[in-house]
C-alpha positions as CSV (number, residue, x, y, z in Angstrom):
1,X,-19.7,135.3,206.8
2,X,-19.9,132.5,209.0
3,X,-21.7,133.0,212.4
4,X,-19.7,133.3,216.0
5,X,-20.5,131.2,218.9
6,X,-21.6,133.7,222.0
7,X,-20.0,132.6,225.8
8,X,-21.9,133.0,228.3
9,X,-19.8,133.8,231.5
10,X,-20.3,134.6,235.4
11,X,-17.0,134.2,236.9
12,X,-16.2,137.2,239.0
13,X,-12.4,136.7,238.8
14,X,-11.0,138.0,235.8
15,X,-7.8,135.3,235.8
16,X,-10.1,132.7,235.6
17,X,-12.8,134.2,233.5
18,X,-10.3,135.3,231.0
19,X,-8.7,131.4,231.3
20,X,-12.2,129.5,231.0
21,X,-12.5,132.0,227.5
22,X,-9.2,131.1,226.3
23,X,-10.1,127.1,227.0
24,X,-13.4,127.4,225.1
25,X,-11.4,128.3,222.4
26,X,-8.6,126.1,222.6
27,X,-10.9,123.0,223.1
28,X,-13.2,124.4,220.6
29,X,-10.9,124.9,218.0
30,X,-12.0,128.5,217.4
31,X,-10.8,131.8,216.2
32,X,-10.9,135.3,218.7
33,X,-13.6,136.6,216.3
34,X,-15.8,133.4,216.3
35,X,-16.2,133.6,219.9
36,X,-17.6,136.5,221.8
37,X,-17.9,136.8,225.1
38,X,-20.5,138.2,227.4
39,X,-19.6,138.9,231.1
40,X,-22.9,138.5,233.0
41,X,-21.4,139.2,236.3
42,X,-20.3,142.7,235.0
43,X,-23.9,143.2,234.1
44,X,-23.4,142.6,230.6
45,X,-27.0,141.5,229.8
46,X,-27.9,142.7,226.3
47,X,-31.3,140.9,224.6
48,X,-29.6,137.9,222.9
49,X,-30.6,137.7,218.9
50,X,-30.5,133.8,218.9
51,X,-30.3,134.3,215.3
52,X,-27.0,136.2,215.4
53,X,-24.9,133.1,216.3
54,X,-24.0,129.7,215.5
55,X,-24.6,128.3,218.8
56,X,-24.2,129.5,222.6
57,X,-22.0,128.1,225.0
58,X,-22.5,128.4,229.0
59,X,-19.2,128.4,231.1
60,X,-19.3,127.6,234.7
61,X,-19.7,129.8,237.8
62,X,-20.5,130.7,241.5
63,X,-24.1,130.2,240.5
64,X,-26.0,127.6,242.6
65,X,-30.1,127.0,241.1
66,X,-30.4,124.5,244.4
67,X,-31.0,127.5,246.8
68,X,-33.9,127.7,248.2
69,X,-35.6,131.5,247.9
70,X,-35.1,132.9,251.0
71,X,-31.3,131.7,250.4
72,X,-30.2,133.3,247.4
73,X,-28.3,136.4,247.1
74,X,-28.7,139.5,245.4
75,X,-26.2,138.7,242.7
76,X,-27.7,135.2,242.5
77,X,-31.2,136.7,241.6
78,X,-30.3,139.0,239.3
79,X,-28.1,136.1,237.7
80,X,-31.5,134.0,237.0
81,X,-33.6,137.0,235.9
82,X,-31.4,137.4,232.9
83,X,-30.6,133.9,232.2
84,X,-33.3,131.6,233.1
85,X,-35.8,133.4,230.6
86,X,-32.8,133.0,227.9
87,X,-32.2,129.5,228.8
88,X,-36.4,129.3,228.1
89,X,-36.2,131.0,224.7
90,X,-33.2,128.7,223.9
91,X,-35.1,125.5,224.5
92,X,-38.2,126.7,223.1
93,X,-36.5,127.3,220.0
94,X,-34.4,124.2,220.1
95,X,-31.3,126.8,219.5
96,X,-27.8,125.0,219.4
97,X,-26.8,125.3,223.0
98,X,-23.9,123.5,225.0
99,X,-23.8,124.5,229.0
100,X,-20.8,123.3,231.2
101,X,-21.9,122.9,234.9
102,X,-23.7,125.1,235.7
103,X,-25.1,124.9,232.4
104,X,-26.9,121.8,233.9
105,X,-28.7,123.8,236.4
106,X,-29.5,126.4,233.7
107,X,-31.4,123.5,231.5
108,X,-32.6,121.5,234.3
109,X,-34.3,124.8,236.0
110,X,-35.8,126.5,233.0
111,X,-37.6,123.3,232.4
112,X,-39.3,123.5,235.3
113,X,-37.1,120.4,237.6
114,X,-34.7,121.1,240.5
115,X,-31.3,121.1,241.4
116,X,-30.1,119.5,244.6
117,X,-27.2,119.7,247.1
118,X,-27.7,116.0,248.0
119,X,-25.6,115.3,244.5
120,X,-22.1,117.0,245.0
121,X,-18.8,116.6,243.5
122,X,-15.0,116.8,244.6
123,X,-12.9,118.4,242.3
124,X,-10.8,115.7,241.0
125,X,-12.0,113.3,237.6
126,X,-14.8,110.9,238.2
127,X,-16.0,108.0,235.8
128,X,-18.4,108.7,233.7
129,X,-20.7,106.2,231.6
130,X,-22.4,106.8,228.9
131,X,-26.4,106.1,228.4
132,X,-27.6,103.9,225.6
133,X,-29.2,107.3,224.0
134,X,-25.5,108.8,224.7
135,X,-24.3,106.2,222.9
136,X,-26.4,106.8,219.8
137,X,-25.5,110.9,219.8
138,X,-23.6,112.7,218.0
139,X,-21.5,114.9,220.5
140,X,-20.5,111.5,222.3
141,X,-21.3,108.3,219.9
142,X,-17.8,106.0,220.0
143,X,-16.7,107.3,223.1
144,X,-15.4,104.5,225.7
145,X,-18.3,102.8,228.0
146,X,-16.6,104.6,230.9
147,X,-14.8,107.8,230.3
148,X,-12.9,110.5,232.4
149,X,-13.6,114.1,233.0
150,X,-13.3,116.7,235.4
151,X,-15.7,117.8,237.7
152,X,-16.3,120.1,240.9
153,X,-19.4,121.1,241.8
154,X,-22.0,121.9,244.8
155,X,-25.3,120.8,243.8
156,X,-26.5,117.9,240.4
157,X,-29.5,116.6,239.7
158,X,-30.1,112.5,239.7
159,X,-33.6,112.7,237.6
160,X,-34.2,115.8,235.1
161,X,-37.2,116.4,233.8
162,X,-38.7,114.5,231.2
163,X,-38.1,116.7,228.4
164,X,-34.6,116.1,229.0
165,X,-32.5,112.8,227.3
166,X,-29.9,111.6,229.8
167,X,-26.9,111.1,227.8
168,X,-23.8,110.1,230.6
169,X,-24.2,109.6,234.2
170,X,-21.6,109.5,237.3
171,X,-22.1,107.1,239.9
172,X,-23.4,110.8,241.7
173,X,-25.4,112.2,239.0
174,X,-26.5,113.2,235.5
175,X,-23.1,114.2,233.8
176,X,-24.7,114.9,230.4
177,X,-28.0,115.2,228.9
178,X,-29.7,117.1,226.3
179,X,-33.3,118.7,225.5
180,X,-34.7,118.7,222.0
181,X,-32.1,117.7,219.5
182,X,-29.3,121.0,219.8
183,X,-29.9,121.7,223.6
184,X,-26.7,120.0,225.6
185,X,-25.3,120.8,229.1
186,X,-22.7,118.5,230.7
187,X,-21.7,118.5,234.7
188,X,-18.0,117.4,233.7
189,X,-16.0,120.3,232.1
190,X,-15.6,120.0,228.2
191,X,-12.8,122.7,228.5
192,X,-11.1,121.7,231.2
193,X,-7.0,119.9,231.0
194,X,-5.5,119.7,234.2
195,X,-3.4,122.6,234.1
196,X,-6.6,124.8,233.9
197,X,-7.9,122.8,236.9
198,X,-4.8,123.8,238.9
199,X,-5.2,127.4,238.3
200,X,-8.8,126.8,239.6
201,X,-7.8,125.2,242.2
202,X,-5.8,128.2,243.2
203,X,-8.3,130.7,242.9
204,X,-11.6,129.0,244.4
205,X,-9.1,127.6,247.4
206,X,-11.4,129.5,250.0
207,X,-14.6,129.0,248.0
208,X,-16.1,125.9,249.7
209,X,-15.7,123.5,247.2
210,X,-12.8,121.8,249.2
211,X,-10.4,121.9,252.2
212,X,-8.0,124.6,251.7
213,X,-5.0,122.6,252.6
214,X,-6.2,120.1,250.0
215,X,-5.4,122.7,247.0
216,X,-2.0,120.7,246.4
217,X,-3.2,117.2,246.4
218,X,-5.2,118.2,244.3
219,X,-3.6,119.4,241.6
220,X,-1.0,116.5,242.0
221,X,-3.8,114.3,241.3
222,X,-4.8,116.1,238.1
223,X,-1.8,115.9,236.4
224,X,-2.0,112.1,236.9
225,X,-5.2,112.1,234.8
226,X,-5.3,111.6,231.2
227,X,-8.6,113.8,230.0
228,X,-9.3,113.5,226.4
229,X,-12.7,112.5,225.5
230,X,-15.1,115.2,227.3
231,X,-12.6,118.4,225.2
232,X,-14.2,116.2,221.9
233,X,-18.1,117.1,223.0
234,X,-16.9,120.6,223.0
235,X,-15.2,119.9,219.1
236,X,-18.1,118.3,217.8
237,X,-20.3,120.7,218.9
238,X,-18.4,123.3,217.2
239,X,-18.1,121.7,214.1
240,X,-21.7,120.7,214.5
241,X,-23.0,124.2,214.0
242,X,-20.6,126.4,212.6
């Protein structure tokens, strides 16, 4: 019997967290029973057997690395106790791996580099260019020089660590890169149309990641977007590994 993918989520709101599930699957072209979910923010935080799946996948979530100690929350430390020695066993072992957003923060802090506030997002699409290695790899080889995906996030990174192969770039910050050959984690969101961004939108209105009375320009600006390219990272990466 073929392997599932595990999902890693974090989202404390069930509407969304049950919609970012059903868009990894949608996206991913997978079955209910090849993808199962873990809820970390419910404290759902078994030992992962890496060997029990085809490949994990990281959602996004409230989760910011760029906090400095004193900063973080209760919930935000008990987030990286469980996941940043994961993330570590994952790159270690060069274990298929594909992080959305936060997923960048996951990679870029296990290996030791920082996140930073000084490399936000609106939420809204942004172009996004790939590298010369990005160009060469197979979750993004034959995509356009400049491509569009959706993005919305407080803190990036502009220079990884060196274990890490920047694969796409923003004109703000790293938008995809990759450690060994099956670790990936993209800024944009791989799982994201724009009617998932609207009910987003909604939810995270009062979350600090834009005005409030911006919610509906927004969204009328998403639907004007045509975002096709960054859902194929998520396919290929799927079919890469199952």
């Amino acid at each position: 019997m073929t392997k599932p993918f595990l999902l890693l989520q974090s989202r404390p709101e069930a509407e969304a967290s049950d919609d970012e599930y059903q868009a990894f699957l949608r996206f991913g072209g997978l079955e209910a029973n090849q993808l199962v979910r873990l809820r970390l923010e419910r404290g759902d935080e078994p030992v992962v057997n890496l060997d029990d799946y085809a490949g994990i996948i990281m959602g996004g979530g409230p989760a910011n690395f760029a906090y400095d100690e004193a900063q973080k929350s209760l919930e935000q430390k008990q987030f990286e106790s469980y996941i940043l020695p994961l993330m570590r066993r994952i790159i270690e072992a060069d274990a298929p791996f594909l992080g959305a957003c936060l997923g960048v923060g996951a990679v870029v802090t296990a290996m030791g580099g920082r996140m930073s506030f000084d490399y936000p997002e609106a939420v809204g699409a942004v172009d996004i260019a790939a590298t010369r290695e990005g160009e060469q790899d197979d979750l993004c080889k034959d995509f356009p020089s400049v491509f569009r995906g959706f993005v919305g996030h407080k803190e990036g990174v502009m220079n990884p660590p060196s274990g890490c192969t920047v694969l796409a770039r923003s004109s703000t910050c790293v938008q995809m890169l990759r450690a060994g050959n099956n670790v990936y984690a993209t800024q944009f969101h791989p799982e994201l149309d724009a009617d998932g961004l609207a009910l987003r939108i909604n939810i995270y209105k009062h979350a600090g990641y834009f005005a409030p009375e911006e919610a509906d320009l927004l969204i009328a600006n998403a639907q004007q977007e045509v975002i096709t390219w960054p859902e194929l990272v998520l396919r290929r990466f799927v079919e890469r590994y199952h």
